[in-house]
C-alpha positions as CSV (number, residue, x, y, z in Angstrom):
1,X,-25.5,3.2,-9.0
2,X,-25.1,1.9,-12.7
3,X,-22.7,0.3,-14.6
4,X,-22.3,3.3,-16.6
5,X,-22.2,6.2,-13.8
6,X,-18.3,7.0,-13.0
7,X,-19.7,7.7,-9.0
8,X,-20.8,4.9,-7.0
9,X,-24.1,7.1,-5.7
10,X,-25.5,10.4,-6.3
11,X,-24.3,11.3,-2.5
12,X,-20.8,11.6,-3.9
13,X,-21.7,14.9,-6.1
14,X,-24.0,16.3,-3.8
15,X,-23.8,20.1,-3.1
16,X,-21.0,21.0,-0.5
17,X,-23.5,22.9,1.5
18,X,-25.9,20.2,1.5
19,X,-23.7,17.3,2.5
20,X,-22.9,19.6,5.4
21,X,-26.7,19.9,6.4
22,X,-27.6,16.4,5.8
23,X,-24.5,15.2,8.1
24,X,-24.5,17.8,10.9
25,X,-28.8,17.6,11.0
26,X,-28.4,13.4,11.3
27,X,-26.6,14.6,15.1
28,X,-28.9,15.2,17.7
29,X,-30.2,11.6,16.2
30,X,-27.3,9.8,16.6
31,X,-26.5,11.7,20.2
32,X,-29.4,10.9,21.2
33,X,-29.3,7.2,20.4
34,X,-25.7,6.3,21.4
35,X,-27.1,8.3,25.1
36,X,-29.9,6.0,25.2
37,X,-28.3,2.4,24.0
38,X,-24.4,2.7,24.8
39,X,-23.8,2.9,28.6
40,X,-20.0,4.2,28.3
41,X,-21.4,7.2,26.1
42,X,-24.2,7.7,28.3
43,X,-21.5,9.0,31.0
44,X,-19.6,10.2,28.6
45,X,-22.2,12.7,26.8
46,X,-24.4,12.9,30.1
47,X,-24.8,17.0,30.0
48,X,-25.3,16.8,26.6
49,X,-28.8,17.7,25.2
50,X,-28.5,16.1,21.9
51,X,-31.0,18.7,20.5
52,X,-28.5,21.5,20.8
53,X,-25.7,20.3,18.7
54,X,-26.9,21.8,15.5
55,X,-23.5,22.5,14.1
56,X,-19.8,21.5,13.8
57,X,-18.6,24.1,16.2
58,X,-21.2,22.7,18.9
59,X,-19.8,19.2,18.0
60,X,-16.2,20.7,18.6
61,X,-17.8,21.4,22.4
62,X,-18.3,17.6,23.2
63,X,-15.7,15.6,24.7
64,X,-13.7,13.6,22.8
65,X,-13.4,9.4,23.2
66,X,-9.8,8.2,22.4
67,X,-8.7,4.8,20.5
68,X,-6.2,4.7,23.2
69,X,-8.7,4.3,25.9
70,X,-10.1,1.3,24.5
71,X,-8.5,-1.7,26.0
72,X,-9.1,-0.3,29.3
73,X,-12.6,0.5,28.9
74,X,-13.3,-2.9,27.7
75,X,-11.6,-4.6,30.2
76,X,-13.5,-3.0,32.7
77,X,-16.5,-3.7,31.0
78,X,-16.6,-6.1,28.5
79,X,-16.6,-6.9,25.7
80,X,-17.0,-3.3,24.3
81,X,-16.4,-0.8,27.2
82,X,-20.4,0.1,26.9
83,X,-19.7,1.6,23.6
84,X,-22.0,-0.6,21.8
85,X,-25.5,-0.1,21.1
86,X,-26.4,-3.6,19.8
87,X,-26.1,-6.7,22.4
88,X,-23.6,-9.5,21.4
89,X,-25.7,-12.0,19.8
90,X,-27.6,-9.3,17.7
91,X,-24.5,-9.0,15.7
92,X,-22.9,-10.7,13.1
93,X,-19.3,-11.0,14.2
94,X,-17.0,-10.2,16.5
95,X,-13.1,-9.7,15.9
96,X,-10.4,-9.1,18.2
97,X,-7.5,-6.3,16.6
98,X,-4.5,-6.5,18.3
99,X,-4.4,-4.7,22.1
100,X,-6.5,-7.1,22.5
101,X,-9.3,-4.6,21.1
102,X,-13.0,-6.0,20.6
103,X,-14.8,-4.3,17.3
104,X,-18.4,-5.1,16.7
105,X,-20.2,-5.8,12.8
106,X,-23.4,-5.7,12.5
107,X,-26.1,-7.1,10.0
108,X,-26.7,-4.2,7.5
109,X,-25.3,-4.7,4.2
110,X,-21.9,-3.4,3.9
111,X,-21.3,-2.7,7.6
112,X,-17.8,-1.0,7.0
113,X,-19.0,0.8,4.0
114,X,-16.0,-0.2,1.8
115,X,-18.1,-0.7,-1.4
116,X,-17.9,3.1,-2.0
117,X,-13.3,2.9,-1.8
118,X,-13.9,-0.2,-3.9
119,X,-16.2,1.1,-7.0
120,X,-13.6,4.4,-6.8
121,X,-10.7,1.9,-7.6
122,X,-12.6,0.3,-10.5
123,X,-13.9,-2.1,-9.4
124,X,-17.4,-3.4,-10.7
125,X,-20.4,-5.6,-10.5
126,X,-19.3,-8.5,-11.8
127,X,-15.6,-8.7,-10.9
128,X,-13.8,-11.5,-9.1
129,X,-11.7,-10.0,-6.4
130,X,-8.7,-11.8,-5.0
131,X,-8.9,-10.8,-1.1
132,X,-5.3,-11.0,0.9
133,X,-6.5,-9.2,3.8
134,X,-6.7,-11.3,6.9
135,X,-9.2,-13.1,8.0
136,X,-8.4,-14.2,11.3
137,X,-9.7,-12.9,14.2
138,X,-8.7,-9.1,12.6
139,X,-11.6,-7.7,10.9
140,X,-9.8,-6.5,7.3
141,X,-10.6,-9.8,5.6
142,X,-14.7,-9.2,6.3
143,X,-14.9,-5.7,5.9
144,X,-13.4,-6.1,2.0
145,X,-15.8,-8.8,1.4
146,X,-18.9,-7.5,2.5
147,X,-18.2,-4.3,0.8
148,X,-17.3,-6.7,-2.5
149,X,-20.5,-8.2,-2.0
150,X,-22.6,-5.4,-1.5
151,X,-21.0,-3.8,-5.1
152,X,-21.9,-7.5,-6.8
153,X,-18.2,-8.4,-6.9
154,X,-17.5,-12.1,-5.8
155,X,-14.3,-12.9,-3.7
156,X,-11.4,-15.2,-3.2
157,X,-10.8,-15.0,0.2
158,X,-6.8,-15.7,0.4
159,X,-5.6,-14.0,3.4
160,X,-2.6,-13.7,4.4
161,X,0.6,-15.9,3.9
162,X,1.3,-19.2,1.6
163,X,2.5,-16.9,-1.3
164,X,2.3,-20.0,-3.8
165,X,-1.0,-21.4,-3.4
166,X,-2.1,-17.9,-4.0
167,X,-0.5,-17.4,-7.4
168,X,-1.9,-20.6,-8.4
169,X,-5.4,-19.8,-7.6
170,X,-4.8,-16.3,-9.4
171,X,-3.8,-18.5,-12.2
172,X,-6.3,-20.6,-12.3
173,X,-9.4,-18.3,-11.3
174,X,-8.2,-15.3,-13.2
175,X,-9.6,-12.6,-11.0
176,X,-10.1,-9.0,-12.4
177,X,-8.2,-7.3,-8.9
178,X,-6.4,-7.3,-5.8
179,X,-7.4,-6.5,-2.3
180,X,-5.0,-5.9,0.7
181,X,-1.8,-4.4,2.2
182,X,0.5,-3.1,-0.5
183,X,4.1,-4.9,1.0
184,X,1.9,-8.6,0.4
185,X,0.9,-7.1,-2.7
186,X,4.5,-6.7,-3.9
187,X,5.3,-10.1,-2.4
188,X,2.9,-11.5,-4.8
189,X,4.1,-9.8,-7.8
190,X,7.8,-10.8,-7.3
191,X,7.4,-14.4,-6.4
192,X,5.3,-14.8,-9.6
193,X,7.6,-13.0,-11.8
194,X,10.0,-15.6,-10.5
195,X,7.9,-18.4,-11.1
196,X,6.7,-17.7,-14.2
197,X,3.2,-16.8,-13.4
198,X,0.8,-15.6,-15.4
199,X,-0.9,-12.7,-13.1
200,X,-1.6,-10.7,-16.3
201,X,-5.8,-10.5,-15.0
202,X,-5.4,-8.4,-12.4
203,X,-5.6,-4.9,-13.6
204,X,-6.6,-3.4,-10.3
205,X,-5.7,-3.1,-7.0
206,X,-7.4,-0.9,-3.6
207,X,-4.7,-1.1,-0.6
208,X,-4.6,0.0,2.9
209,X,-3.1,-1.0,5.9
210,X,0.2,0.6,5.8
211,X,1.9,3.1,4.0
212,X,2.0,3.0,0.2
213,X,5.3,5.2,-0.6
214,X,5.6,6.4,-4.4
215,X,8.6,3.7,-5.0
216,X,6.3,1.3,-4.7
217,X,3.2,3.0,-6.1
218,X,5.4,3.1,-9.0
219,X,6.7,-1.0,-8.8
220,X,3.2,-2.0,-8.9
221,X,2.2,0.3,-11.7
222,X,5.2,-1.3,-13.8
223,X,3.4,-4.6,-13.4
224,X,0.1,-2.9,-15.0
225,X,-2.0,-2.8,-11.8
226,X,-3.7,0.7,-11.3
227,X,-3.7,0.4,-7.4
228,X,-5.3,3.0,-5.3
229,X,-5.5,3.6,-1.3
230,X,-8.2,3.7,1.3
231,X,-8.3,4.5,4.8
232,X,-10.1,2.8,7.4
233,X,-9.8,1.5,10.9
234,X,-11.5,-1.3,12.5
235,X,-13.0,0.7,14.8
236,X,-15.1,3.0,12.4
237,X,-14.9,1.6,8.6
238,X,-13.6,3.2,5.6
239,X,-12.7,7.2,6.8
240,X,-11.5,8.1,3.1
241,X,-10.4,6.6,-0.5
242,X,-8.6,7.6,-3.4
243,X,-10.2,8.2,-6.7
244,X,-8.6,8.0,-10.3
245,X,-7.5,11.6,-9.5
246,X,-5.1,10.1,-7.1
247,X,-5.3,13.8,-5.4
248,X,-5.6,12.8,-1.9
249,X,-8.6,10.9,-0.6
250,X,-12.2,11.7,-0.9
251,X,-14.1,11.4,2.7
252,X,-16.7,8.7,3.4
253,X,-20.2,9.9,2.9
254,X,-21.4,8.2,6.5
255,X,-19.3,9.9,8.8
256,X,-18.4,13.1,10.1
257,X,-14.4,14.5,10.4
258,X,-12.6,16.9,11.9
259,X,-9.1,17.5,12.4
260,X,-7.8,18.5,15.8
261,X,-4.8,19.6,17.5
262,X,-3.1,16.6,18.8
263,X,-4.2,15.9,22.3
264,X,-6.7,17.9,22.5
265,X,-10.2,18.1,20.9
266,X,-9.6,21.3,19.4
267,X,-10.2,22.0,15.3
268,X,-7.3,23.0,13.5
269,X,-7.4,25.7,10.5
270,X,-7.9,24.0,6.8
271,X,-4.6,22.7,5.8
272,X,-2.8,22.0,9.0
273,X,-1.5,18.9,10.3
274,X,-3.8,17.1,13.3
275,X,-5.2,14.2,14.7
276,X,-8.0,12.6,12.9
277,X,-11.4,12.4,15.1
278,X,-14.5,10.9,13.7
279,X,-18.2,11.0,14.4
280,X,-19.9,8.0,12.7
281,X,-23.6,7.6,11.7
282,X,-23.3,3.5,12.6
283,X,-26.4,2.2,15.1
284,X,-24.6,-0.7,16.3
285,X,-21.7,1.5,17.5
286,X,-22.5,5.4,17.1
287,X,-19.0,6.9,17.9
288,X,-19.0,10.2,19.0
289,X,-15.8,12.4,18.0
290,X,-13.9,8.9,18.3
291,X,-10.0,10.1,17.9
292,X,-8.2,7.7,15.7
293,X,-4.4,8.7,16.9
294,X,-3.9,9.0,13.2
295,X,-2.2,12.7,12.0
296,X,-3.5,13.9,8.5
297,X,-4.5,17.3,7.3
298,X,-7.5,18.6,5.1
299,X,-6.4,19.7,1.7
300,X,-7.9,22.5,-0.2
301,X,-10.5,22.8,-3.0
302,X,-12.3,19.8,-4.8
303,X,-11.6,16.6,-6.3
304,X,-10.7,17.1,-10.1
305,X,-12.6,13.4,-10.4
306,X,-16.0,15.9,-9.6
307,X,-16.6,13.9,-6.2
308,X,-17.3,17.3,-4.1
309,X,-16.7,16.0,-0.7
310,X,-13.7,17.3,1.4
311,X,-9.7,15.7,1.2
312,X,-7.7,14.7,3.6
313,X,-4.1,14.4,3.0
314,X,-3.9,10.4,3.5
315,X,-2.2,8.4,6.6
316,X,0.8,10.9,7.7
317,X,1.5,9.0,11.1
318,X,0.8,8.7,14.8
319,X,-0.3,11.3,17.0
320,X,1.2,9.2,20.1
321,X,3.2,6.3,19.9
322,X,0.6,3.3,18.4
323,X,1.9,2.4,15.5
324,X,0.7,-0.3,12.4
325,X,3.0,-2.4,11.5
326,X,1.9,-4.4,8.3
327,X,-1.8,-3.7,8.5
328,X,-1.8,-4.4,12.5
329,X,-1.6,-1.8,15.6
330,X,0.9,-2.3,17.7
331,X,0.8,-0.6,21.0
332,X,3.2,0.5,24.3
333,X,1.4,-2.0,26.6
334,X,1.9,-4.7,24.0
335,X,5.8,-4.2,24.1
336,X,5.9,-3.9,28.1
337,X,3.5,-7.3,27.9
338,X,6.2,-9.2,25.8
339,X,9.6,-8.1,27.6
340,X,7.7,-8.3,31.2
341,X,8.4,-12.2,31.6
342,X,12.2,-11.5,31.1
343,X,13.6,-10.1,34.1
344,X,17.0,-9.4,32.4
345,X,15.6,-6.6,30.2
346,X,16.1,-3.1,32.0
347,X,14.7,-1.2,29.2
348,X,13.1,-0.8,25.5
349,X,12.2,0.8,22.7
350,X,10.6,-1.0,19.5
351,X,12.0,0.6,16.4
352,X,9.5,0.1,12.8
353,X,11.6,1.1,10.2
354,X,11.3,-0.2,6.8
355,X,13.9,-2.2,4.4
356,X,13.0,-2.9,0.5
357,X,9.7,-1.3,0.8
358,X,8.7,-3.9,4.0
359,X,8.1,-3.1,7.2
360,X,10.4,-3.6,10.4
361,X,10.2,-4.3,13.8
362,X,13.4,-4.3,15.9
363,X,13.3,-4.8,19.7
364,X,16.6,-2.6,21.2
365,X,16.5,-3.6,25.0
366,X,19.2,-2.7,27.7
367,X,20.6,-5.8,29.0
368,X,23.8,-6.6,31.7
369,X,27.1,-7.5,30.1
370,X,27.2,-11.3,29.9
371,X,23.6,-12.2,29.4
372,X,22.7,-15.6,27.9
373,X,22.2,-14.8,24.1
374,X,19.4,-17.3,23.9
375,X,17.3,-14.0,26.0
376,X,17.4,-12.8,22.2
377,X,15.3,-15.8,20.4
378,X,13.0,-15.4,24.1
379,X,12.0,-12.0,23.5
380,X,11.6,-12.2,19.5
381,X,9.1,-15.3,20.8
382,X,7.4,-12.7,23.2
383,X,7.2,-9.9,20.9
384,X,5.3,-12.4,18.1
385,X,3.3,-14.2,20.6
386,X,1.9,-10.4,21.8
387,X,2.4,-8.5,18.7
388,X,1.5,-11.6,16.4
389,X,4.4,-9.7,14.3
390,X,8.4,-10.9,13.8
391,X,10.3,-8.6,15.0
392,X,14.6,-8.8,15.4
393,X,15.9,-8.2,18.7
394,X,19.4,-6.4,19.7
395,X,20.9,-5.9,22.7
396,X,22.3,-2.5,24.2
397,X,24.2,-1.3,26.9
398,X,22.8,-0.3,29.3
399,X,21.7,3.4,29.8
400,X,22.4,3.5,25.8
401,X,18.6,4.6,24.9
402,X,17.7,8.0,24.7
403,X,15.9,8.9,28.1
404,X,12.6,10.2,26.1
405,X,9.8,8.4,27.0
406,X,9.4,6.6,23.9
407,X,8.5,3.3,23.6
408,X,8.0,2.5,20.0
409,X,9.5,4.8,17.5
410,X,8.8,5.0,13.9
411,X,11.3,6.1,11.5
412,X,9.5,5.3,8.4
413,X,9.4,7.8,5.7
414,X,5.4,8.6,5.0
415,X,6.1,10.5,2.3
């Protein structure tokens, strides 16, 4: 990389073709290394001969490890359900994501690879970036900073919350960008119009986390902040990034994607909507066609930007009923976990909608007629001690929720 080049590395212009070789021939190593330091995969992969898989339809043979299965697996066998290749203490943290799910970094220099989604937002060596992901225990906070690092960018680490303090270091320190979810980022923009504060460094923004709808795409860019999107999960690192193109986002160069039919492991044609699974090139935790339980699609042709590596669509929802809520999963067993202690409760169904751009969690829950309405504060207390989200609770009749199945539903419009 240069400070002149508009590409971050030569591996973003590479020959389709090659890219393909390069990724599909790196395979049998990676097979044959999560088989001989990752217990889980061991099992999992244990009539696989790693030599054989020489090609994406002998990939698509393989069975197929799901997101969902994670809490269980690590509780049986902690802390990473054997899916780790590197002990504990040869690591460089450990964070726990909401479920509770353990996710391992290692040492390398930009473990999560986001220095790539952060040079195709504009940002360069040099910069000061003002970081509002969190810090805490979630791994969003570290895998920004790192990848800052690694691109020679310096960072404010404000995480999340305390809206003021932040505008006043953005004041004072004058950084060059933003990084974080786009609802805080909005946040920030509209308290500091109505203080008076001067926010006019920050020219650039990347954002993930949640959705980034076009109304507010559009309320940022009236503010002068060209902010882009990445995709990434703590699990496997960045999975895609926009570019200036802003023509849906450009795949990572250190992983492997394909989209399948939803519950199955089963490639879809070009074009059509599935569930994103991802092989990834990591030692410390080489995850073999690793289902997300995110829907997206591959779109067609190249990047006019010139990067020549495949599209997907962007975020376009669940493929079961996990859900993020402002940068954080929330799952079915969490929701069973929080109403559980109240005995009062004969049924629920979390609702994330989203109001002024924000989003929403309301807990509907059957109750008797004549329940104590103090139950209500109880369960918005379970809900954020589980969750570590605010959520509204309302009460319904009973036998008033649809008989579906459902236990979170998300109404949000993606698009």
């Amino acid at each position: 990389m240069t400070a002149q080049s508009a590409y971050y590395d030569t591996l973003e212009t590479r020959d389709p073709e090659a890219r393909e070789r390069e990724l599909v021939a790196a395979l049998p190593r990676q097979i044959a290394h999560a088989k001989a330091h990752a217990p889980a995969l061991a099992a999992l992969l244990r009539e696989v001969v790693p030599e054989s898989i020489r090609s994406r339809a002998d990939l698509a043979k393989l069975p197929v490890l799901r997101k969902s299965e994670l809490i269980e697996r690590q509780k049986r066998a902690p802390p990473f359900g054997g899916l780790a290749a590197a002990k504990p203490g040869e690591l460089a943290r450990i964070f726990m994501s909401p479920g509770p799910i353990y996710d391992p970094e290692g040492r390398r220099r930009d473990y999560w690879r986001f220095a790539r989604a952060l040079f195709g937002a504009g940002f360069r060596a040099g910069d000061l970036i003002h970081n509002c992901f969190a810090y805490h225990l979630t791994p969003a906070g570290s895998m920004l900073e790192t990848g800052a690092q690694a691109l020679g960018c310096a960072v404010v680490p404000g995480g999340t919350g305390q809206t003021e303090l932040q505008l006043k270091a953005i004041e004072h320190l004058r950084p060059q960008g933003y990084v974080g979810t786009p609802s805080f980022l909005r946040i920030i923009l509209e308290k500091g119009r109505e203080l008076g504060a001067d926010l006019s460094s920050m020219r650039k923004a990347l954002v993930s986390g949640e959705a980034f709808p076009p109304a507010l795409q559009k309320e940022v860019a009236s503010y002068g902040i060209a902010a882009l999107q990445c995709y990434a999960s703590a699990d496997l690192g960045l999975i895609a990034y926009e570019s200036p193109a802003r023509e849906g986002m450009i795949l990572d160069e250190g992983i492997l994607v394909e989209i399948v039919r939803p519950g199955t492991g089963d490639p879809v044609p070009e074009g059509e909507v599935g569930e994103v699974v991802v092989t990834t090139l990591t030692p410390d935790y080489p995850l073999i066609r690793f289902a997300t339980g995110d829907l997206s699609s591959i779109l067609a042709g190249r990047s006019p930007c010139g990067r020549t590596n495949a599209r997907i669509k962007g975020w376009m929802g669940r493929a079961d009923q996990t859900t993020k809520v402002k940068g954080m999963f929330v799952h079915p067993t969490q929701v069973a976990e929080a109403v559980r202690p109240h005995r009062e409760v004969l049924r629920a169904r979390l609702m994330v909608s989203q109001e002024n751009q924000t989003d929403v969690m309301t807990l509907l829950v059957e109750v008797p007629a004549g329940v104590d309405p103090a139950l209500a504060t109880r369960l918005g207390e379970s809900l954020q001690a589980v969750t570590k989200l605010k959520g509204k609770v309302v009460f319904q009749t009973p036998g008033s929720l649809p008989n579906d199945g459902k236990v979170i539903e998300d109404t949000r419009k993606l698009v």
